[in-house]
Each structure stands twice: as C-alpha cells, then as structure tokens.
C-alpha positions as CSV (number, residue, x, y, z in Angstrom):
1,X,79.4,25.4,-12.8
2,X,82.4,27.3,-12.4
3,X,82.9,28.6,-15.5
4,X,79.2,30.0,-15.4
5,X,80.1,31.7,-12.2
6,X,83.0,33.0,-14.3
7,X,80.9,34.3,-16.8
8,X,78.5,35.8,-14.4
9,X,81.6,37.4,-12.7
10,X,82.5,39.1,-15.8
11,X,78.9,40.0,-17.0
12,X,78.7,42.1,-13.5
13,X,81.8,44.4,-14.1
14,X,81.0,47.6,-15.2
15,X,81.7,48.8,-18.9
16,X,83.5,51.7,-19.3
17,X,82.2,54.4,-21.9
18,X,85.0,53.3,-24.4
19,X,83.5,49.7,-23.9
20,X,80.5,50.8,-25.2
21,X,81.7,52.6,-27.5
22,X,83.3,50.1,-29.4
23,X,80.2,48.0,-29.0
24,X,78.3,50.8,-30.4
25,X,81.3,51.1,-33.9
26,X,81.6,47.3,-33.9
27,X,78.0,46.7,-34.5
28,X,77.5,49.6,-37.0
29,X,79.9,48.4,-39.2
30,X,79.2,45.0,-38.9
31,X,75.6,45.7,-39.6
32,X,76.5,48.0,-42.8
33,X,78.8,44.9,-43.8
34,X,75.5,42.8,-43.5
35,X,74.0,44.9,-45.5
36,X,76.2,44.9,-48.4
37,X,76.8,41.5,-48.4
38,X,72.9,40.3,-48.4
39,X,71.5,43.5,-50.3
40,X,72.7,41.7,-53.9
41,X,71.6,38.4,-53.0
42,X,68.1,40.0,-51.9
43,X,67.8,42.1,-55.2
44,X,68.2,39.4,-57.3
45,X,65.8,37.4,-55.4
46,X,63.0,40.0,-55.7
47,X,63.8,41.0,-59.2
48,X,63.2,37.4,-60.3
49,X,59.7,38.0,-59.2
50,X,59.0,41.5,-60.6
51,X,57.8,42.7,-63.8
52,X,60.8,42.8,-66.3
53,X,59.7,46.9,-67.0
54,X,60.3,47.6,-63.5
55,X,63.7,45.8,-63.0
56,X,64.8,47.2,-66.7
57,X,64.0,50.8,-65.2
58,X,65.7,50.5,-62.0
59,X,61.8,50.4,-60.7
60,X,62.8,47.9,-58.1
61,X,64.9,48.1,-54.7
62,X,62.6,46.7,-51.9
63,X,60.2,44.7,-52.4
64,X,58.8,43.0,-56.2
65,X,57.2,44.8,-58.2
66,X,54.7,43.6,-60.8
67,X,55.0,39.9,-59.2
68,X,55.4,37.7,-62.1
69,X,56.6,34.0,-62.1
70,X,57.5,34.0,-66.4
71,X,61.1,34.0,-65.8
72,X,60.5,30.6,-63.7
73,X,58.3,29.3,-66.4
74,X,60.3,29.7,-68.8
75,X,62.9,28.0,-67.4
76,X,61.4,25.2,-65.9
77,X,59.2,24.5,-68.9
78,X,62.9,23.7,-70.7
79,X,63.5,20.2,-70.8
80,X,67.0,20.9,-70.9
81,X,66.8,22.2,-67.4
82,X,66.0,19.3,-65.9
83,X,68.3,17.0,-68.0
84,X,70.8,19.3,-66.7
85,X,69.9,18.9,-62.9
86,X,69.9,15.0,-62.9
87,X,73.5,14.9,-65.0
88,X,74.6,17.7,-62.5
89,X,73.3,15.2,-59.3
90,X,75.2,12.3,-61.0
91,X,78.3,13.9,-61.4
92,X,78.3,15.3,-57.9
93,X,77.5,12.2,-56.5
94,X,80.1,10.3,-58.5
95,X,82.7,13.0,-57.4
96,X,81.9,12.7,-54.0
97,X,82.5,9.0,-54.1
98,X,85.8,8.8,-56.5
99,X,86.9,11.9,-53.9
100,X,86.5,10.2,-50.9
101,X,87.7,6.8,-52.2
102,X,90.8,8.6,-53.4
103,X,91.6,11.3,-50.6
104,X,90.9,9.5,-47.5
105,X,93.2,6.7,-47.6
106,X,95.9,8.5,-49.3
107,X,95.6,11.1,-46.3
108,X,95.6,8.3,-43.8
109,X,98.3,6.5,-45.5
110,X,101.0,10.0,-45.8
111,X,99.8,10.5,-41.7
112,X,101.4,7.6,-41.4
113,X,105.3,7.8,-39.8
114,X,106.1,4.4,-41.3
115,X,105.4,5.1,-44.6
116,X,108.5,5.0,-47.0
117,X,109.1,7.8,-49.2
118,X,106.1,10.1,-47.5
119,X,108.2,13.4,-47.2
120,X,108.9,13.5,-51.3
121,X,105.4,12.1,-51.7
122,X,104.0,15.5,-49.6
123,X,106.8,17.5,-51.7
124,X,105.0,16.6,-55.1
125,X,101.6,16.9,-53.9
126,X,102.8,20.2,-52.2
127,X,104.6,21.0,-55.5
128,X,101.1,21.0,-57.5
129,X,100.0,23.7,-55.7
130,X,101.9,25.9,-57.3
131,X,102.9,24.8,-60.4
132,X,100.8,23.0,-63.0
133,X,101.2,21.9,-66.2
134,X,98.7,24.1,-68.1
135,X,94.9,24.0,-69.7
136,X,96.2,22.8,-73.1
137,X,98.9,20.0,-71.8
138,X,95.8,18.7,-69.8
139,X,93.8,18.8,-72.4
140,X,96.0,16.7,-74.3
141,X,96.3,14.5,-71.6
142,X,92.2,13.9,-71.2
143,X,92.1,13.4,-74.7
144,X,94.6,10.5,-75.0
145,X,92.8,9.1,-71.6
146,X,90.2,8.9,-74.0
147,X,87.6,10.9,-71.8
148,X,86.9,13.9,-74.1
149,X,83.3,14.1,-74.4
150,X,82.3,12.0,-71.7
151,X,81.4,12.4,-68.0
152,X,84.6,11.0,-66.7
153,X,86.2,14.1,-68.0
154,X,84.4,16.5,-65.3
155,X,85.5,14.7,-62.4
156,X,88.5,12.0,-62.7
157,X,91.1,14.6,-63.5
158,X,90.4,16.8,-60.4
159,X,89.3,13.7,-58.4
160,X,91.7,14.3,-55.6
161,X,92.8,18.2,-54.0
162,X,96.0,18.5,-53.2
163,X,94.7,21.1,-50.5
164,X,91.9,18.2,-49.5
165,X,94.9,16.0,-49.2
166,X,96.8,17.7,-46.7
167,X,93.5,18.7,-44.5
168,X,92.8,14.9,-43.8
169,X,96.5,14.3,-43.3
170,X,96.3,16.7,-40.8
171,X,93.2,15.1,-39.2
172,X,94.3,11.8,-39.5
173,X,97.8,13.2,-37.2
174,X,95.8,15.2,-34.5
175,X,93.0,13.0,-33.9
176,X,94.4,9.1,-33.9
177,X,97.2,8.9,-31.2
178,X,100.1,6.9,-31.9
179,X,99.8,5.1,-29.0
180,X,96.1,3.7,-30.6
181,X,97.8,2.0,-33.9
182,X,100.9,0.8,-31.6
183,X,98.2,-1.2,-28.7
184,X,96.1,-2.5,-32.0
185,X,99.2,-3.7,-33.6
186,X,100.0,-5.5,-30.5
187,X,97.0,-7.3,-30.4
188,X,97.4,-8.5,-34.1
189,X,95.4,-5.3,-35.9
190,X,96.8,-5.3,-39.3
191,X,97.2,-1.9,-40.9
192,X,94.0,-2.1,-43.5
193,X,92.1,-3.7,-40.5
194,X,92.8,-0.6,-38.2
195,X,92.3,1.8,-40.9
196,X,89.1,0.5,-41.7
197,X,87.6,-0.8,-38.3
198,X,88.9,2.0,-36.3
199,X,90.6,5.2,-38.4
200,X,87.6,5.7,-40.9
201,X,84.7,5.0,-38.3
202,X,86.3,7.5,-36.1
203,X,86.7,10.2,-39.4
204,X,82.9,10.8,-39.9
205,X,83.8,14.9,-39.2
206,X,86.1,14.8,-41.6
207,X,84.8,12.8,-44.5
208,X,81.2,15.2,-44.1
209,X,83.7,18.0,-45.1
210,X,85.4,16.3,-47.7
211,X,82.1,15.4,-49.4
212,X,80.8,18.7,-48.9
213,X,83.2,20.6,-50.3
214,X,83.6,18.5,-53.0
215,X,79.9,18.1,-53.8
216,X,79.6,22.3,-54.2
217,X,82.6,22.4,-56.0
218,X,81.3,19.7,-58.2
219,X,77.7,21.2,-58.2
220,X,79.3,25.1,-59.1
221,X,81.8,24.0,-61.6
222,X,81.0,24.6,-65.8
223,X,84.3,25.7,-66.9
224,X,85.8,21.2,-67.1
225,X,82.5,20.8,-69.0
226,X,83.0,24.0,-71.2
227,X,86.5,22.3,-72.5
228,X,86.0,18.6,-72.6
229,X,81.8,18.2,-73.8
230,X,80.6,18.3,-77.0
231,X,77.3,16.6,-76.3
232,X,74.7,18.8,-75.1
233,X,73.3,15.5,-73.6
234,X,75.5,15.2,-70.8
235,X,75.6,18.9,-69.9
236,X,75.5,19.6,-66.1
237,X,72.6,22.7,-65.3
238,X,75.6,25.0,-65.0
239,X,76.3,25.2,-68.6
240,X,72.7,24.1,-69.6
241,X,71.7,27.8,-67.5
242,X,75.0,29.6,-69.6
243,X,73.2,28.7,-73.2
244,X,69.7,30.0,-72.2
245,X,71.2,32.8,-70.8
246,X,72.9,33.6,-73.9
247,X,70.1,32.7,-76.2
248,X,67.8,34.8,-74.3
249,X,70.3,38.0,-74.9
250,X,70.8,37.0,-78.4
251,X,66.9,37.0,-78.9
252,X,67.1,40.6,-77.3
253,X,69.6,42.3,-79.4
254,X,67.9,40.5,-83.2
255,X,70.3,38.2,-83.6
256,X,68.6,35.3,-83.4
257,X,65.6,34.1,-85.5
258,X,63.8,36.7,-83.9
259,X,63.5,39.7,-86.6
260,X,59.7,41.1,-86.1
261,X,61.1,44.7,-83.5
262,X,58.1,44.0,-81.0
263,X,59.8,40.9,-80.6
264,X,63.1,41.7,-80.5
265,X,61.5,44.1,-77.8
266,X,59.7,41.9,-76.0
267,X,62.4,39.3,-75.4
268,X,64.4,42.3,-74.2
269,X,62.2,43.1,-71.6
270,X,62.3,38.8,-70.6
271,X,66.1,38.3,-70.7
272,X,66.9,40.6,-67.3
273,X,64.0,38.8,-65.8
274,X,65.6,35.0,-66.8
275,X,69.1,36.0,-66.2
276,X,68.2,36.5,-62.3
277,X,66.0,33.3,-62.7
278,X,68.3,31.3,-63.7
279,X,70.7,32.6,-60.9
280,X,68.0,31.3,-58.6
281,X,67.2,28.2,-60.1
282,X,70.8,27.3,-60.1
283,X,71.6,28.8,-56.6
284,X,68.4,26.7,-55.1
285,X,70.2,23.5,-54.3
286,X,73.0,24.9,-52.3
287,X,70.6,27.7,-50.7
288,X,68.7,24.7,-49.1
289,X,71.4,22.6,-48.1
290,X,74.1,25.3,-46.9
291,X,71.9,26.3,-43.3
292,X,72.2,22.2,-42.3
293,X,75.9,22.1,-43.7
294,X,77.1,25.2,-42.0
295,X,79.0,23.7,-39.1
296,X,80.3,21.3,-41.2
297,X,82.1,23.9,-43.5
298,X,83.3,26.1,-40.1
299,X,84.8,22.4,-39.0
300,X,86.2,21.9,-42.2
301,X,88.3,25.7,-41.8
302,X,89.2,24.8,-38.1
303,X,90.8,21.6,-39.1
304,X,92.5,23.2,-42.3
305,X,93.7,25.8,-39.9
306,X,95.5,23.3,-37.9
307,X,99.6,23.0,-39.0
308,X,100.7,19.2,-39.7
C-alpha cells in the first residue's frame, strides 16, 4: 500500500519541459531501433510469401506481393526435411539431458566450501574460456573417442559450458544458505540426500535456463555436424536446410543437371524465394517457443550477472 502511494506521489509531480523532452528523444530512438531490428525479420517473412519476380526486383517492402506458398512446398515436400527435424529434436533433447546431468551437480558440487581442490578446479574450467586446444586437436580427439560420424559427436564434446558451469555455481551460492546444509547435516542429511531432496527441487529456475539455452544452442548449431558427419542420415535440419539451399543456387547459376536456359531461369527466380523459406522453416521452432521462454532467458542474464 505504501509503495503505491509512493508511486502515486511521484506520478503527481510535475514534469519539467526537459522531462519531456527526453521522453519525447528516448522514445524516437527507441522506436527507430525497433524498427531496424524487426524490419529484416518482417521482410523475410513477407518475401517467403511473394512471387519470386517481385522479391528478385526489389518489388517488395510492405506487404507480399504475388502471395505464393512454392517456396514452402518445396521444402516441405523434401523428405529430407523432415528427417532432419526429428534427428535435430533428438539431439536437442539428448543435449538437454547429458547437460543437465553434467552441469548441475558439478555446479552444486564446486559451490560447495568443503570441497577439496575446488579453487584449481574453477582455475581450469576458468582457464578453458580462454584458451582451447584448437578445431584439428579436437578433431583428433573425437576421432579416437570413436564418435566421428555418429550422433554422440554433436553433443558429448560440448556437453557441459564452462560459462553454464559457473552460472549454476553462482546460483547454487546465492540461493542455498549455509546455515540450510549445516541444520540438515545435523539431523543426519547426507550430502547426495540434501542435494537431491532439497538443492535440485529448490533449482527448478535454474535448470529451465540451463535446458533452454542449451536446447537453442543445440537446435541453432550445424557447424559440430559440418566436421564430424558423413552420413546424410543423421543430419540435423540445420545442415539438411544448408544443402538445399545450395542446391537450389547451383540449379540457378547451370551448374547442376539443369542445362535447358528456361530452366536454369526458372530455378533462378525459386532459389531467393527458398532461401527465405528455409529461414522460416528453420526459425519456426524457436519463434514459437521464445514468447513462453522469455522470462526464463531474462532470469537466466540476472543470475549470470550475479558475481560468485
């Protein structure tokens, strides 16, 4: 009650003309940031829909033009495509799961003031950041593992962030009081019983952040299964998407089988149309999701802006 008499209070006092003034600059640029921001994502959604002719002669800025859904078909007619989706939901979901079975206790665990060894242990993880060992010396390494050309390869290596790591330490130190662990311990809690009966029911916030940033990481990644897959099987949408693409601009420029010049000419005029299809058909999944997961993600910044 008192602090909505305190904003009443305030809402009363008079704004000065340089008040409103930089109300009046603040949102101007804010709104011409908007704008820039949105204006690409909105012309590539329209030009998805419009005749290729008209996107191809800069025909289109506001609305569609020549509404056409043949960049959609032709995508989703691909069986490829949806191959591609359900190995791209496996692998996210298996990230997710290796992630969180990874990162979580190992966050809990360097939170942890009893734990021997934890400041060198931070050191290294801290020490990753910074300096790796290279594409080709990881290569090597995934290769020896064995995992070349299978799933395992997209998701084991990068399984847990070092970054990742530190936010859940940092939870794990702000949100469990000491005092909690010492009273359980006294009462015959066992460290694995308090972490599990008490530490990870009372981390749901941060294991929703940790899943979803790993599951759009996961969902947005091509270039792991660029290097280590061979089999056009177990290609994730991501690079199922890049080899349309580029077969659809190879078709364009006669490169391809296609030799007959009203062809060549033809699939010219398609592959603008597919390349903002494909942007859409790729961007769909996260598009949907993000609106429900947006506090999540501004939770997941506030903890990570927290010092541990």
């Amino acid at each position: 009650m008192a602090k909505t008499d305190a904003f009443d209070a305030v809402s009363r006092i008079a704004r000065s003309r340089a008040d409103k003034a930089f109300d009046y600059i603040n949102y101007t640029l804010l709104s011409i940031f908007l704008l820039i921001v949105l204006y690409p994502l909105y012309f590539i959604v329209i030009s998805s829909f419009s005749d290729p002719t008209a996107v191809n002669t800069g025909g289109v800025s506001l609305i569609p033009k020549g509404f056409t859904m043949e960049g959609y078909r032709i995508i989703l007619n691909n069986n490829d495509v949806w191959r591609g989706y359900r190995n791209s939901l496996l692998y996210t979901v298996l990230n997710v799961v290796i992630s969180l079975a990874l990162m979580i206790p190992g966050g809990y665990a360097l939170s942890r003031k009893e734990m021997a060894g934890r400041n060198l242990l931070m050191f290294l993880i801290v020490f990753t950041m910074f300096f790796s060992g290279g594409m080709i010396p990881t290569y090597i390494i995934i290769k020896k593992l064995g995992m070349v050309d299978t799933m395992w390869a997209l998701f084991v290596p990068s399984a847990v962030s070092a970054y990742y790591v530190i936010v859940v330490r940092t939870f794990f130190q702000n949100t469990l009081p000491e005092e909690m662990f010492e009273s359980a311990k006294v009462d015959g809690c066992s460290t694995f019983r308090f972490f599990f009966q008490m530490a990870v029911p009372l981390s749901a916030p941060i294991i929703a952040v940790m899943a979803l940033f790993t599951a759009v990481s996961q969902w947005n990644s091509f270039f792991s299964a660029l290097i280590y897959l061979h089999n056009a099987e177990l290609y994730p949408l991501q690079l199922v998407l890049r080899g349309i693409l580029i077969s659809s601009q190879m078709s364009a420029h006669g490169s391809d089988a296609v030799v007959d010049p009203e062809s060549i000419a033809e699939a010219q005029r398609y592959a603008e149309l597919i390349k903002y299809a494909l942007i859409m058909v790729a961007s769909i999944p996260v598009l949907v999701l993000y609106p429900f997961l947006q506090r999540y993600f501004v939770k997941g910044m506030m903890i990570g802006s927290v010092k541990g």
